[in-house]
Phi, psi and omega in degrees: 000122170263132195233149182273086169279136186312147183250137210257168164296097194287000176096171152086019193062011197284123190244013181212156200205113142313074214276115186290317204189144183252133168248026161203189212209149181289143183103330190292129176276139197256158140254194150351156178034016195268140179279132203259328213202116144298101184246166197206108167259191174279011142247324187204209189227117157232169165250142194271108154270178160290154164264339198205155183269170180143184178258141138285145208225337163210117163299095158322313214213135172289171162316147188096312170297151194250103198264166190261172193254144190091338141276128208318140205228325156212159170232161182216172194257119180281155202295089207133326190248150170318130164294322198290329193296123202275355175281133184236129186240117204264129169263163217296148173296098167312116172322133184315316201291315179250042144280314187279006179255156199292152192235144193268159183276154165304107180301163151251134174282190170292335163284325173280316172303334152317346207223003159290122186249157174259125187267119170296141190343289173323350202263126191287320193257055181254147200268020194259142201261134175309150158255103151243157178250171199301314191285323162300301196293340158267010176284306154345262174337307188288331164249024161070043161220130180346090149308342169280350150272001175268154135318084178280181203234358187271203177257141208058010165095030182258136191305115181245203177296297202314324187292304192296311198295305198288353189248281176009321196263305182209041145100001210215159190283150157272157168326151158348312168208074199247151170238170142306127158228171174060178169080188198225149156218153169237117191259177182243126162253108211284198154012202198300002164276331198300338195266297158342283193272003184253006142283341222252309168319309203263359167294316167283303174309334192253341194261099192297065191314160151221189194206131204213131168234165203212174182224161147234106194279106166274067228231289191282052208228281186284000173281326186276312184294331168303316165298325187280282198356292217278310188310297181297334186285340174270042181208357180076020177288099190271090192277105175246231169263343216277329178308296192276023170259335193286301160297337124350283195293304230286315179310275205282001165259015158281346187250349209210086179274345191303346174309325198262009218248193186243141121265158192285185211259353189253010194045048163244018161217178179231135183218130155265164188241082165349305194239141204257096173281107189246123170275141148267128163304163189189120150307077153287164193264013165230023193119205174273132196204131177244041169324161201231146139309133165258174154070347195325341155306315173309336218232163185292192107320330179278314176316284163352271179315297179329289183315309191272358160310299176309284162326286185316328239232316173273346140333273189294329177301339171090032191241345168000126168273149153325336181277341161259030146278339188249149172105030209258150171235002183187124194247156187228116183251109175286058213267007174278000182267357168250335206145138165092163197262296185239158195211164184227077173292161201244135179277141162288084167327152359259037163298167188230036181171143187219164159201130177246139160281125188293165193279139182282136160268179148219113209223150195290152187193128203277129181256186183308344195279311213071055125317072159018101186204145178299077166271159156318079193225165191202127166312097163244127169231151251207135153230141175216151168312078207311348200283318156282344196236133183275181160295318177302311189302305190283337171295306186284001208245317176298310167334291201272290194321330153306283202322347184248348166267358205247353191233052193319332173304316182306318167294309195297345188278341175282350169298153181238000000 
């Protein structure tokens, strides 16, 4: 019996999806749980498992394509029934919850790269899976193009960027080592950059930013962290510095709660937060994603480390569950860790403060003797919502939160 599956509600209102990549080709047999499809909504990357063991028998939707929620999305012949059979049955809508939780993609094995064709150029289509690596493929995705219709030019026919970049342009394999030149290319912008940039608009137009920067000696901050590290790691702990910026602050918006607070869309109230849900920016392979810590008052440093290995890990995979995306009351952008000292970050609405952090130095700094001496040091600049947050409020508000990173004792004696 051949049945239709349904593209279930993935939650969050969402009623349309991009399908990045199909992870079998029609003919292939699946079992249970298996992963069939990558799609990319305007929050995250998720995977389509199987519902049923069985063949595939039609790909609804080419790479690329934008499938609709609610609608057939592949069919397949289930295990036991007949291919001949002309009866179609739509299956039940699989609950939001295990659509979205994440499933690891399928390695390709040695049989399957054996068994790979290259589909010649002319051919609009092929269901046969490319030998690329994650990074051609996502250069593929960024230029809307079928990695199963290029032609690669490497051995067994693997695909590289130069092979993606040159069919892009007019349709054709590049040479062996051709690099591009000249021409244009126009892309659509979709899934979690389109959410991006129409938060990133309207934060800046409603929000009157201002930007207050600061330096910090982290010189004994990381002497400590260096000793616990080595400790932890035999526990499988990943300690990096973000745990204790993270906890830090939570130390100092128990004292500076307006840091922590909301305003409504017309500023005529202000609501505060018990709980400090402190979001990281995370440079993801599907765009900017802002996961939050929840509770970060509640919790150790080891909690810590623990929640953002995790977040983070699920971040760049672009697999984030939605529910740590919402709920955020103050964000920490680690853009030094790619680069730059100081920066003027756009707050994530409807938080009322972002600090981004600079990249560590090591830079001469005069000690109490008035000595010369080799410090740790880091850039933080700070944006805040000028309709609540003053210059002052935020300087003295910086003020304690540095004093517990630059005095780690200091912080553990304010832990509860």
């Amino acid at each position: 019996m051949s049945i239709d599956f349904i593209l279930p509600d993935i939650g969050e209102g969402i009623v349309e999806c991009e399908l990045v990549e199909w992870l079998v080709k029609e003919g292939d047999s699946i079992v249970e749980d298996q992963p069939i499809a990558d799609v990319m909504t305007d929050k995250a990357l998720v995977q389509i498992p199987a519902m049923h063991s069985g063949v595939i028998e039609k790909l609804y939707y080419n790479q690329g394509d934008i499938a609709k929620v609610h609608e057939p999305l592949f069919a397949m012949i289930t295990d036991g029934a007949s291919g001949a059979s002309n009866e179609k049955k739509e299956v039940q809508e699989k609950p939001a919850e295990a659509v979205s939780k994440p499933v690891e993609q399928v390695s390709v094995t040695k049989t399957d790269t054996a068994s790979v064709t290259i589909a010649p150029v002319s051919q609009k289509a092929s269901n046969g899976k490319a030998l690329a690596s994650p990074a051609v493929r996502r250069v593929a995705r960024e230029l809307d193009v079928n990695i199963h219709d290029v032609a690669g030019s490497g051995k067994k026919g693997r695909v590289y960027k130069d092979d993606v970049l040159a069919f892009s342009q007019d349709g054709v394999t590049a040479p062996a080592h051709g690099k591009p030149s000249g021409g244009t290319r126009t892309e659509a912008i979709r899934g979690v950059k389109a959410v991006m940039a129409k938060a990133m608009q309207e934060s800046v137009s409603t929000i009157p930013h201002f930007t207050y920067c600061e330096e910090i000696d982290l010189t004994e901050l990381i002497a400590l962290r260096k000793e616990l590290k080595e400790v932890y790691a035999k526990q499988d702990i990943k300690l990096t510095m973000m745990p204790f910026f993270m906890k830090a602050m939570s130390l100092a918006l128990s004292q500076f709660p307006l840091i922590n607070s909301q305003v409504n869309e017309d500023c005529s109230e202000l609501t505060y937060f018990d709980d400090h849900n402190i979001g990281m920016a995370v440079d993801s392979k599907v765009g900017l994603l802002v996961p939050n810590v929840k509770q970060v008052q509640l919790k150790s440093i080891i909690d810590l480390a623990n929640d953002i290995t995790k977040l983070t890990n699920d971040a760049r995979s672009g697999r984030v569950a939605s529910s740590d995306l919402k709920g955020g009351t103050v964000t920490i952008s680690n853009i030094g860790a790619i680069g730059g000292t100081v920066a003027t970050p756009i707050i994530n609405k409807p938080e009322t403060a972002i600090v981004a952090l600079g990249k560590l130095q090591t830079l001469p700094r005069f000690n109490d003797k008035g000595e010369v001496e080799a410090r740790s040091i880091m850039q933080v600049s700070w944006s805040g919502d000028h309709r609540v947050i003053d210059g002052g409020t935020i300087a003295r508000f910086c003020n304690l939160w540095k004093s517990f990173l630059e005095k780690p004792n200091n912080m553990l004696m304010h832990m509860s």
